[in-house]
C-alpha positions in Angstrom: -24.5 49.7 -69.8 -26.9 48.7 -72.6 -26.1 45.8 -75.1 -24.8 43.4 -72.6 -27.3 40.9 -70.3 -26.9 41.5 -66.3 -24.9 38.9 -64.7 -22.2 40.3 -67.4 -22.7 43.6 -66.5 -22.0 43.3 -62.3 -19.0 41.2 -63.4 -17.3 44.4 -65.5 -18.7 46.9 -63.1 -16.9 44.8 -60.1 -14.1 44.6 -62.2 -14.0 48.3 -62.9 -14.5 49.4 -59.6 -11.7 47.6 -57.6 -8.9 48.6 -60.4 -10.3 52.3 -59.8 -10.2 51.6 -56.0 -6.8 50.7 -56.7 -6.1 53.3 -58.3 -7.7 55.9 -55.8 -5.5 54.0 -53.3 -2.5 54.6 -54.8 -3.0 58.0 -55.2 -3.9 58.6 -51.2 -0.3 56.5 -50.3 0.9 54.2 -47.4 -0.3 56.3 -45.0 -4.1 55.4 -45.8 -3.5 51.9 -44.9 -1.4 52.4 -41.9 -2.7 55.2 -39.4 -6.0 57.6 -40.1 -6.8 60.6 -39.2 -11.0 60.7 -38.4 -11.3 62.8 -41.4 -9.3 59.8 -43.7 -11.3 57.3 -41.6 -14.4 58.8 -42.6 -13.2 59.2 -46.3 -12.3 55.2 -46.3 -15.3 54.5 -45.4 -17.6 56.0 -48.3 -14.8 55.7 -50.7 -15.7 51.8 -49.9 -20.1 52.5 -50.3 -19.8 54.2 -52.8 -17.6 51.7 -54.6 -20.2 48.8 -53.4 -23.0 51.2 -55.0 -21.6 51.1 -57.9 -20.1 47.5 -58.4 -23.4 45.9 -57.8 -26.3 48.6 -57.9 -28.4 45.7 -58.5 -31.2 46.1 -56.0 -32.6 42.8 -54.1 -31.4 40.7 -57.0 -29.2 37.8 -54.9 -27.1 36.3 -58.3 -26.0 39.8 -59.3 -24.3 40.4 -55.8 -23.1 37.0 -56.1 -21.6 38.0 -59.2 -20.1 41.0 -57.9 -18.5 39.1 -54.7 -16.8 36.5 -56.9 -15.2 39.1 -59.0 -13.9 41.0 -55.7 -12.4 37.4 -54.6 -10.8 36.2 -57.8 -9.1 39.0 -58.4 -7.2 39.7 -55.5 -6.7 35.9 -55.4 -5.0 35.8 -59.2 -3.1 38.8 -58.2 -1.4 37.3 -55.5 -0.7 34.5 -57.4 1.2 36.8 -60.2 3.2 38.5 -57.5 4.8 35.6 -56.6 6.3 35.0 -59.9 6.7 38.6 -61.0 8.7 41.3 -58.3 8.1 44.0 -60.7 4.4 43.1 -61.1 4.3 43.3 -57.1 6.2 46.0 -56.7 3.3 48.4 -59.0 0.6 46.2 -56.9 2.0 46.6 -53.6 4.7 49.3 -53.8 8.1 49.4 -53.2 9.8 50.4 -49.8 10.5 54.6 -49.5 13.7 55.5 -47.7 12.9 58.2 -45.0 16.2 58.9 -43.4 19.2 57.9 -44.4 22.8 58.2 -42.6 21.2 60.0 -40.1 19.4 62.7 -42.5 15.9 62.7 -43.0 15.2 62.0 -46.9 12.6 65.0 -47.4 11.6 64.5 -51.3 10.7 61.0 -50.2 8.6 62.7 -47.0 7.0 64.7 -49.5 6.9 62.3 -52.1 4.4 59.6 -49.4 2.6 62.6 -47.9 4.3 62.7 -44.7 5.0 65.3 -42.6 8.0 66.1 -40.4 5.2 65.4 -37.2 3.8 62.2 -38.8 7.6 60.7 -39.1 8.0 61.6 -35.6 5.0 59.7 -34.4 6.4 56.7 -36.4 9.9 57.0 -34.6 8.6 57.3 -31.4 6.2 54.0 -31.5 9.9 52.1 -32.5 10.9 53.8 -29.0 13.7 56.5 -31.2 12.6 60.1 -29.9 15.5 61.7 -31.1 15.8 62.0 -34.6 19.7 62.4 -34.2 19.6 58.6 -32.7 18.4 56.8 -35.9 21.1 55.8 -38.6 18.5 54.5 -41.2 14.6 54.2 -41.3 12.5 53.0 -44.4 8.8 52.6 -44.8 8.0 49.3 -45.8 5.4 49.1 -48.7 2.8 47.3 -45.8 3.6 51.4 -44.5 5.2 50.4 -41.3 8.3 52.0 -40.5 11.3 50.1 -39.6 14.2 51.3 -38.1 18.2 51.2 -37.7 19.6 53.3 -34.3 23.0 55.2 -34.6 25.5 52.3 -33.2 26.5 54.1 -30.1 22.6 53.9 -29.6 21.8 50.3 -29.8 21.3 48.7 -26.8 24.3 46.6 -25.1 24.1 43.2 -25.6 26.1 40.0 -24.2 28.3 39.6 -27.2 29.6 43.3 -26.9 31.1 42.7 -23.7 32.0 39.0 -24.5 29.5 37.7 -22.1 28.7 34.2 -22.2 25.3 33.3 -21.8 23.4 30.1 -21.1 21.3 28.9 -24.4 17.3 29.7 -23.7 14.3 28.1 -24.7 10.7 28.5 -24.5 9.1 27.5 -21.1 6.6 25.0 -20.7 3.2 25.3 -19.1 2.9 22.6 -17.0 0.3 23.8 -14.8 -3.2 25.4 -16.1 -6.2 26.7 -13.7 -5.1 23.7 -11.2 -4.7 21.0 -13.2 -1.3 19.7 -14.1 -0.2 18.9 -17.9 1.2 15.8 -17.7 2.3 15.8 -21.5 4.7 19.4 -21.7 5.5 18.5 -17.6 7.3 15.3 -19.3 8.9 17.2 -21.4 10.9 19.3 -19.1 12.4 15.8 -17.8 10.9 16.4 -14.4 8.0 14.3 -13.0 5.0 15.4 -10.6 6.5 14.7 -7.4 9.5 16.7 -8.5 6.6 19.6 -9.2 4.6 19.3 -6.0 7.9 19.7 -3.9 8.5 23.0 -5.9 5.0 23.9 -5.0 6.0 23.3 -1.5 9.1 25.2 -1.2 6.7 27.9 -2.9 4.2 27.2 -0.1 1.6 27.3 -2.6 -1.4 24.6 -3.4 -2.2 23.7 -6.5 -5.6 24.3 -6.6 -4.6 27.7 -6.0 -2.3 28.0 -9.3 -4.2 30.0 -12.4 -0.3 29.0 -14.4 2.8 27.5 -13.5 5.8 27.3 -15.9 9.5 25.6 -16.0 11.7 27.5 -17.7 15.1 26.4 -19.4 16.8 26.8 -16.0 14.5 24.1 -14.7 12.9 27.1 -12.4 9.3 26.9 -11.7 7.4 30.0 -11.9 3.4 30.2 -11.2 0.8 32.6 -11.1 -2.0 32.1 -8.4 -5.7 33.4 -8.0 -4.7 34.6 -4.9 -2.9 38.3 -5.9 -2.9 39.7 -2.5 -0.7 36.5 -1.5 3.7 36.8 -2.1 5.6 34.0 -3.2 9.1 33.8 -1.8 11.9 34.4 -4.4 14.0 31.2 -4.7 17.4 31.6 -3.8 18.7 28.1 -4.9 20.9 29.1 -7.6 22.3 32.0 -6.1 23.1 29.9 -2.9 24.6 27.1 -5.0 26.8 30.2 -6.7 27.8 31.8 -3.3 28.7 28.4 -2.0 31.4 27.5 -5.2 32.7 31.2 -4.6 33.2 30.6 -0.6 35.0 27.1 -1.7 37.3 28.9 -3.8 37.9 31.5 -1.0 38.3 29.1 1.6 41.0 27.4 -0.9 42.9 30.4 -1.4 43.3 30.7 2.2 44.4 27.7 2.6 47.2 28.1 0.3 48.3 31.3 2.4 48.1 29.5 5.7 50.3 26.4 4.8 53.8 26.0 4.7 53.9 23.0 2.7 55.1 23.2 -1.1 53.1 20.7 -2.1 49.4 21.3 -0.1 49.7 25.0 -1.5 50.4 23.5 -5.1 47.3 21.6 -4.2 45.1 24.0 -2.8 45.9 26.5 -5.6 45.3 23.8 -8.9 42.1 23.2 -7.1 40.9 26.9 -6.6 41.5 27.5 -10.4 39.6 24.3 -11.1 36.8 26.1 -8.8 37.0 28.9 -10.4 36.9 28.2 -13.5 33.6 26.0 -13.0 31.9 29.2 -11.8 32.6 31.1 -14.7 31.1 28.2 -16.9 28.1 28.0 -14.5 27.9 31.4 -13.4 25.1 32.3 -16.7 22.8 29.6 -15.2 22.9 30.4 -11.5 22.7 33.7 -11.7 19.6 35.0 -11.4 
């Protein structure tokens, strides 16, 4: 490029070559930033030397490629910070969604239209755990080129609510034991104290030198993991005894108000064995394991 001095010269070559990367990018589709074949891989890969070649081609000299890297930062940088003001602006920069099947029929001009094939939307379906074609109401390609999906409702998995199960709330569990050592800080947190945590190593039978990670869970259950792999912790059966124990009360109340002959003791037994039994329904999600 004669006429203009060097420094200016890297800065419109940079410039050139990432809006004809760009370009070239476009042209290939989402699938060249998602998955590669090693033909596409390969292809990627001198697309991007060449493109270096010819941004700098500016031998040993250290300001020109300094030049050159500046440009390849600000722009990208300012062209974020349009997109975020500007959805139509994004959408030509970063491309818009593509619908691949819709109502349960696969969208072909928009296969063709990406440079899909039936096989490659297959692949995608099956990674989202959908390998029936006939199971998926809606899928779309996002513009990042991964493939989200909506299953057929008689597909999607059963969950509490559909059966009107009531569940007890979760949260996160909290490490409170690390190679050994116990986290005082996140133990706190869970509202129980050491000496609560060493008794549930003992019921575990475990030491707690021997513990890699140990977590309390919403439940207040202690779980750990040990060094020791060929060693098996006992299952704790606290919860489900506790359960078993309400049930046998109610039982045992109902029984009662079979064997009486007083009016007012079977009145009594039976309040009280609805009172029972409506506690284990409330605390039948958090005893149950």
């Amino acid at each position: 490029m004669m006429g203009f001095p060097g420094w200016l010269e890297i800065i419109i070559r940079s410039f050139s070559s990432l809006i004809i990367l760009f370009l070239l990018t476009k042209w290939l589709g989402k699938k060249q930033i998602t998955q590669l074949s090693l033909f596409e891989y390969i292809i990627g890969i001198t697309i991007g030397s060449i493109i270096a070649e010819i941004s700098t081609g500016v031998g040993t000299n250290f300001l020109y490629g300094l030049y050159s890297l500046l440009v390849w930062t600000a722009v990208p940088f300012f062209i974020a910070l349009i997109s975020m003001k500007s959805k139509k602006f994004r959408e030509v920069v970063e491309g818009k969604p593509t619908v691949f099947i819709k109502d349960g029929k696969i969208q072909e001009d928009n296969l063709k239209k990406e440079r899909y094939t039936v096989d490659d939307l297959t692949e995608l379906l099956r990674r989202k755990n959908a390998f029936n074609i006939a199971d998926v109401e809606f899928a779309v390609l996002e513009a990042s080129g991964d493939l989200n999906l909506l299953l057929k409702r008689e597909k999607q998995p059963l969950t509490p609510k559909d059966i009107q199960l009531k569940v007890a709330p979760e949260k996160e569990p909290k490490t409170v034991i690390l190679e050994g050592q116990i986290m005082a800080e996140a133990l706190g947190l869970t509202g129980y104290n050491q000496s609560w945590l060493k008794a549930e190593l003992e019921k575990l039978n475990v030491d707690l030198n021997n513990v890699y990670i140990g977590q309390v869970d919403s439940y207040g259950k202690l779980t750990v993991d040990i060094y020791d792999d060929k060693i098996q912790l006992p299952n704790s059966q606290e919860r489900p005894l506790l359960l078993a124990t309400l049930k046998k009360c109610q039982a045992d109340l109902e029984l009662f108000t079979l064997a009486t002959e007083s009016k007012s003791a079977s009145t009594m037994y039976t309040n009280n064995a609805k009172r029972i039994e409506a506690m284990i329904e409330k605390l039948k999600p958090f005893l149950s394991e």
